[in-house]
N, C-alpha and C positions, 0 to 999 in steps of 0.2 A: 513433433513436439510443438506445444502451443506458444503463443507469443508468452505467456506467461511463465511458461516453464523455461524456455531462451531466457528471460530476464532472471531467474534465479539462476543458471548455472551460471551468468556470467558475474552475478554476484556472488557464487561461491570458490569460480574461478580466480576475481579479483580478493578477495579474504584470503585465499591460499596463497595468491604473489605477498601481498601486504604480509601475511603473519609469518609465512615460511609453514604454515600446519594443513597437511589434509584436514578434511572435515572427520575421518575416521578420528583422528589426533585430538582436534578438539573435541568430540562427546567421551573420550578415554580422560581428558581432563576433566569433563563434567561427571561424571564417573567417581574419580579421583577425592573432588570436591567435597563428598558429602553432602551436598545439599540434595534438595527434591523436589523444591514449586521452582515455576516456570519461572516468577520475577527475582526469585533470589540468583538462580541461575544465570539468566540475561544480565544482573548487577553484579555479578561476580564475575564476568566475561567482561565486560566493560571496566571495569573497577582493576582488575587483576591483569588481564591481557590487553587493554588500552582501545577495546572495542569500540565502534559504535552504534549506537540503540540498534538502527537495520540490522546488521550487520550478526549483534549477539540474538538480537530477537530470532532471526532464521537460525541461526545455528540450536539454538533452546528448543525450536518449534521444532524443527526435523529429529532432535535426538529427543525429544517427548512424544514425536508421533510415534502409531504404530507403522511397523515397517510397512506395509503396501505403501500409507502416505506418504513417508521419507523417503523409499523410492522413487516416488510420483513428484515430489521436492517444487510443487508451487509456491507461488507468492504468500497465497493463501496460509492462515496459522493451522492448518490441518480439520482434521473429520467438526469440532464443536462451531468451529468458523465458518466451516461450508452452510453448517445446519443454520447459522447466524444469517447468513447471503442469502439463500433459499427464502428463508422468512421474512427477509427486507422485499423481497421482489412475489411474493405470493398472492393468491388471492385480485382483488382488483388492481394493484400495482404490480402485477405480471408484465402486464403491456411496458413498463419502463427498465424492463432486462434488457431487451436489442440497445438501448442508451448506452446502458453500462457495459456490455459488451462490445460495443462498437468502442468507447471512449478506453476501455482496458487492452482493448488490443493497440491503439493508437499511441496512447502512452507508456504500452510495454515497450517502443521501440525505444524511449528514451534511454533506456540504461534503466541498472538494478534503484528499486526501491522497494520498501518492503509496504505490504497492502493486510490494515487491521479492519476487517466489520466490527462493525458497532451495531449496535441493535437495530437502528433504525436509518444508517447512513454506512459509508467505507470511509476511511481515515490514509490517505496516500503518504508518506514520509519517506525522504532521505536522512540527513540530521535533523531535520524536523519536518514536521506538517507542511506541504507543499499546497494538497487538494482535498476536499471533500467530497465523494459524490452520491447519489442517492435520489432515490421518490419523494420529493416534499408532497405530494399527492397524490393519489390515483390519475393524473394528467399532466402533472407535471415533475420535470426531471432538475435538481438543483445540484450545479457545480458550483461546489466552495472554492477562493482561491485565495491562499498566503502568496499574494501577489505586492510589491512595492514598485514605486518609481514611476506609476502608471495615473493615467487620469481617466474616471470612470467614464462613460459610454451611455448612451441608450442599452445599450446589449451590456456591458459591465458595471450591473447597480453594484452602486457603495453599499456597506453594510455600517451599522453603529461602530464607532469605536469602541473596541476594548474585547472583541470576540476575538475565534479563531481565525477569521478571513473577514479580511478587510472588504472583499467581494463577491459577488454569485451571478451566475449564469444560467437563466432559465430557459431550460429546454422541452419541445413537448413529442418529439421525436426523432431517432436517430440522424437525421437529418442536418440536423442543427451540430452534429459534431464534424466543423471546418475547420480550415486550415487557420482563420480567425482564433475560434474556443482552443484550439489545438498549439497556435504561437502563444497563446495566455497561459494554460497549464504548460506548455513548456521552459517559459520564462519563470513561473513561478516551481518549478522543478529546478532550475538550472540556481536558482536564488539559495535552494535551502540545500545545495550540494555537500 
């Protein structure tokens, strides 16, 4: 089992203590519900059952995949997200997957979060946006960080106020993912708990 797959069962494990419901339990509600898109479902888990976003999101995503996926139960939002991932890193930004492989395995250890691609970047979130990470180029690798309390660096440029991360860490090879970049996203993990 992959570091990624470890950090959903333990997020499905912890949902089960917290609700008192197997996951079979909850998609019998979602079932139940009446509904049928993805966001109506995740706001009716949240709204109705007292969820949180991670938390409804996985649950929505595994009982809308198809079963190989939900069996397979990654971070990942199933088969349209993978294809999302694949086309962030194609092409000449190939060479910056070992990055994001190297950084998802490091930060799988931290405990469950749920992990959304975006077209052109990955979106990390517990109650909220912790990290962003991604190809700002074909050579270079850009970590977003919802980071406070901290004062910038050589290595941790400020970004303008008023975005999603207040900073970034440019990377141009797995290499660069230390114990450094690694106490920042974990700080900035542990912040949006």
């Amino acid at each position: 089992m992959g570091t990624l797959d470890q950090a959903v069962e333990t997020q499905l494990r912890n949902l089960q203590e917290r609700s008192g419901l197997t996951l079979a339990a909850l998609h019998a509600k979602l079932r139940a519900s009446g509904l049928a898109k993805h966001g109506e479902l995740r706001d009716w888990l949240k709204r109705d059952l007292g969820m949180g976003h991670g938390d409804a999101n996985l649950v929505v995503t595994l009982y809308l995949s198809p079963p190989a996926a939900a069996s397979k139960a990654t971070t990942s939002t199933g088969g349209a997200d993978d294809a999302v991932l694949d086309a962030i890193y194609a092409g000449p930004k190939a060479a910056m997957r070992p990055i994001h492989d190297k950084l998802m395995a490091a930060i799988g250890r931290f405990g469950a979060f749920e992990v959304a691609p975006k077209k052109t970047y990955v979106s990390l979130r517990r109650k909220k946006q912790f990290a962003m990470i991604g190809p700002a180029t074909n050579t270079r690798f850009d970590v977003g960080l919802n980071l406070k309390g901290v004062n910038a660096t050589a290595r941790l440029k400020p970004l303008p106020p008023g975005g999603m991360c207040p900073f970034k860490v440019e990377l141009t090879d797995a290499k660069g993912v230390d114990a450094e970049l690694l106490g920042w996203i974990r700080a900035a993990y542990d912040q949006a708990g």
